[in-house]
C-alpha positions in Angstrom: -43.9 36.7 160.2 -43.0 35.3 157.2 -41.4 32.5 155.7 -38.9 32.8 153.0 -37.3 30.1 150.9 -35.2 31.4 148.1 -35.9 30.0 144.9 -32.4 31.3 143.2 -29.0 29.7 143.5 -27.1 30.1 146.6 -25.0 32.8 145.7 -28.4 34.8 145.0 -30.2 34.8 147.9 -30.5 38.5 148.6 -32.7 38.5 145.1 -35.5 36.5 146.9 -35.1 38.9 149.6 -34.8 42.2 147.9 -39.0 42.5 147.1 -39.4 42.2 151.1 -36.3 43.6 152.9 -37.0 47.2 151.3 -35.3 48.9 154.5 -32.0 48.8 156.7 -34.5 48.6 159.5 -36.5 45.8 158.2 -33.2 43.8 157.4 -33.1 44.1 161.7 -35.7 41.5 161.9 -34.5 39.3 158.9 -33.2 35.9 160.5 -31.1 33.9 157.7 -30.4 29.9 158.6 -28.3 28.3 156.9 -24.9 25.7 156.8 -22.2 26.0 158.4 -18.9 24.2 157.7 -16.7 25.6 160.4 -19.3 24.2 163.2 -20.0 19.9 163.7 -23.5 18.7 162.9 -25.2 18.7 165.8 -24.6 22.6 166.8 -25.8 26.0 165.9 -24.6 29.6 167.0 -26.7 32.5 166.3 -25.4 36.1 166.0 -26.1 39.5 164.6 -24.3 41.8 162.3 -21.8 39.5 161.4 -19.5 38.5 158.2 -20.5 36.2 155.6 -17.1 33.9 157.1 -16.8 33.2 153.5 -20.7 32.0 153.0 -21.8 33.1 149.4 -25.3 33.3 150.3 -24.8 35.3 153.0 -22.6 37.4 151.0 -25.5 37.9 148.7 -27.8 38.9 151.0 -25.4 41.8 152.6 -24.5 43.0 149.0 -28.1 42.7 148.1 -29.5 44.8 151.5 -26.7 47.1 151.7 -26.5 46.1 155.8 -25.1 43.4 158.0 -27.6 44.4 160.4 -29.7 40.9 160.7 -29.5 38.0 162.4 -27.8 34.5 161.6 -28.5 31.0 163.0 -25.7 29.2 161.1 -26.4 25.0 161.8 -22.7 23.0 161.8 -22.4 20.3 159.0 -18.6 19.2 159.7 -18.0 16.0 161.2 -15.9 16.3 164.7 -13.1 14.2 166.5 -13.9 12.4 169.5 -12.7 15.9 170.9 -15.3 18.1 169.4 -12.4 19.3 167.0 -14.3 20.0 163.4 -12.9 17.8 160.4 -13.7 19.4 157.3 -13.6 18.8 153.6 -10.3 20.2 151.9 -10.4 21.4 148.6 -13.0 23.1 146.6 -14.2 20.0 145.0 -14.8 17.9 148.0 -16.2 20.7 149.6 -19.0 21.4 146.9 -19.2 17.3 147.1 -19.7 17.2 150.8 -22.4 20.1 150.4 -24.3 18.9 147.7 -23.9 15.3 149.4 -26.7 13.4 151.1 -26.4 13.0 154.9 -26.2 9.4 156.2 -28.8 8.2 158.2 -27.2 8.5 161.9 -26.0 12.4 160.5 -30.2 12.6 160.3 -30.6 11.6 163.7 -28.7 14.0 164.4 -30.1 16.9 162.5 -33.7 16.1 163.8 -32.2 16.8 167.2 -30.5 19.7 166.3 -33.6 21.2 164.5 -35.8 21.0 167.6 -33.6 23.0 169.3 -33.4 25.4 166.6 -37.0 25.6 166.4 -37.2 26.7 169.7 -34.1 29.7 169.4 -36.2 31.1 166.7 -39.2 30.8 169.0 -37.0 32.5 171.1 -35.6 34.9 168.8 -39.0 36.0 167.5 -41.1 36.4 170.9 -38.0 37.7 173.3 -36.0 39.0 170.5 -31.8 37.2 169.7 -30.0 38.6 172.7 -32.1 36.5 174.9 -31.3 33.9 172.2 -28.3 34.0 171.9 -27.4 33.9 175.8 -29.7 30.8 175.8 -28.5 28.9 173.0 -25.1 30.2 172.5 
């Protein structure tokens, strides 16, 4: 397994992947993280041969690979009503402000709770493969 961390903008992510996803078939065992707005902090869904929902990285990598074929584990970074209803930023600028933004310190809580249990889907994903994943975590 290996570890990738892109070291291009956002919006070219599937350059930093292009040298090792040389295949359709290896893209099938490519598993991107990253944020999500339309989830809250605190939650994470994973899926497979998805759309970018609007996600320039992600739109990258499918442009750059040519597939949609590989799996997602998209963590939430909207804040959330009482209700669980997700409040986010309107607006281009306060969206790239929000994203860019540093989290407060009980949004770290948070996130360290979230990652453990991210830690473990990929465990998941990688030993058992995503379905069992994602009917675990999702």
């Amino acid at each position: 397994m290996e570890v990738i961390l892109p070291e291009t903008f956002m919006n070219k992510s599937g350059l930093s992947l292009k040298p090792v996803i040389t295949s359709k078939k290896k893209a099938q065992f490519l598993v991107v993280m990253y944020d999500d707005l339309d989830l809250a902090l605190g939650t994470f869904k994973i899926s497979f041969n998805r759309g970018s929902g609007g996600h320039r990285g992600v739109e990258s990598i499918v442009r750059t690979l040519k597939t949609k074929e590989f799996v997602r584990i998209r963590a939430g970074i909207s804040s959330a009503t009482p209700k669980g209803k997700v409040k986010k930023p309107i607006g281009e600028k306060k969206v790239v402000d929000f994203i860019i933004g540093d989290f407060k310190p009980k949004e770290l809580e948070v996130l360290k709770k979230v990652s453990k249990n991210i830690h473990e889907a990929l465990e998941m994903i990688v030993a058992e493969g995503y379905q069992k994943a994602m009917s675990v975590y999702n």
